[in-house]
TORSE-482038 format. One record per residue (C-alpha): x, y, z. Coordinates in steps of 0.02 Angstrom, whole numbers, plus 50000, padded with zeros to 5 digits. Layout:
N
XYZ ...
# end
This chain:
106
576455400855570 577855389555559 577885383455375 579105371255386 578435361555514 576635365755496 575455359455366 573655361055351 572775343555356 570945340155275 570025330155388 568245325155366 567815312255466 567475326655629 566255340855548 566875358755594 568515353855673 570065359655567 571815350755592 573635356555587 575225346555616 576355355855712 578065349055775 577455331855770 575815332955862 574085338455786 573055354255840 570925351255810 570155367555815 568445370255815 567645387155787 565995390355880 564745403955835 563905409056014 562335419856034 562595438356056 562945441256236 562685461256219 561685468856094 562115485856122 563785482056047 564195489655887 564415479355729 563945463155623 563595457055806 564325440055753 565175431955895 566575418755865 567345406055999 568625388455991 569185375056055 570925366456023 571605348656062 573195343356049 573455322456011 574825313355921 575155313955741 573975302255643 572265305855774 570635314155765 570005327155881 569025314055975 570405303256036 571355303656188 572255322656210 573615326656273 573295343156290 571725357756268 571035374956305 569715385356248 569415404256190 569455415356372 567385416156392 567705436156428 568105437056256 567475434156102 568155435155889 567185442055775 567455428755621 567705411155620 569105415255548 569815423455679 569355412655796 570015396755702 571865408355684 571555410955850 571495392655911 572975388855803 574015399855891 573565394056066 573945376255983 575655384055942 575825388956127 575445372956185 576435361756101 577985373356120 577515376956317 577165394856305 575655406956358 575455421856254 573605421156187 571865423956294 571125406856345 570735396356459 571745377156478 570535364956533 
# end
């Protein structure tokens, strides 16, 4: 994460979405737990997905984006965490135009 132009933003007003402001926009990410798809899988069996929107500085999650994606439905993170780090770093991707990450634009 960028440090010096990223800063971690406490916003209440939208339960379970988490804000960053990154190069002058704002990245919403909201972690979703999903039901287990397989249960043969080994592990906790926890299974972790987001969503991120991208909006101008000084915006919630619900206003008008100008950009989103969410977590590639093939695949799956096995914390919130994760999933929320993630997010963040398909934020990253969007705002600077790049496509490293698993997931879907929409």
């Amino acid at each position: 994460m960028d440090s010096a132009t990223s800063k971690h933003v406490v916003t209440n007003d939208q339960p379970g979405w988490k804000t960053e402001e990154y190069h002058g926009k704002q990245m919403h990410v909201c972690a979703e737990s999903r039901v287990p798809e397989n249960d043969a899988l080994a592990g906790h069996g926890e299974q972790w997905t987001f969503k991120v929107r991208i909006t101008g500085a000084g915006t919630g999650p619900m206003d008008q984006e100008a950009a989103s994606a969410t977590s590639d439905p093939e695949l799956f993170y096995s914390t919130q965490a994760v999933a929320e780090d993630m997010g963040f770093l398909r934020g990253r991707e969007l705002i600077e135009g790049t496509t490293l990450s698993n997931s879907v634009s929409s």
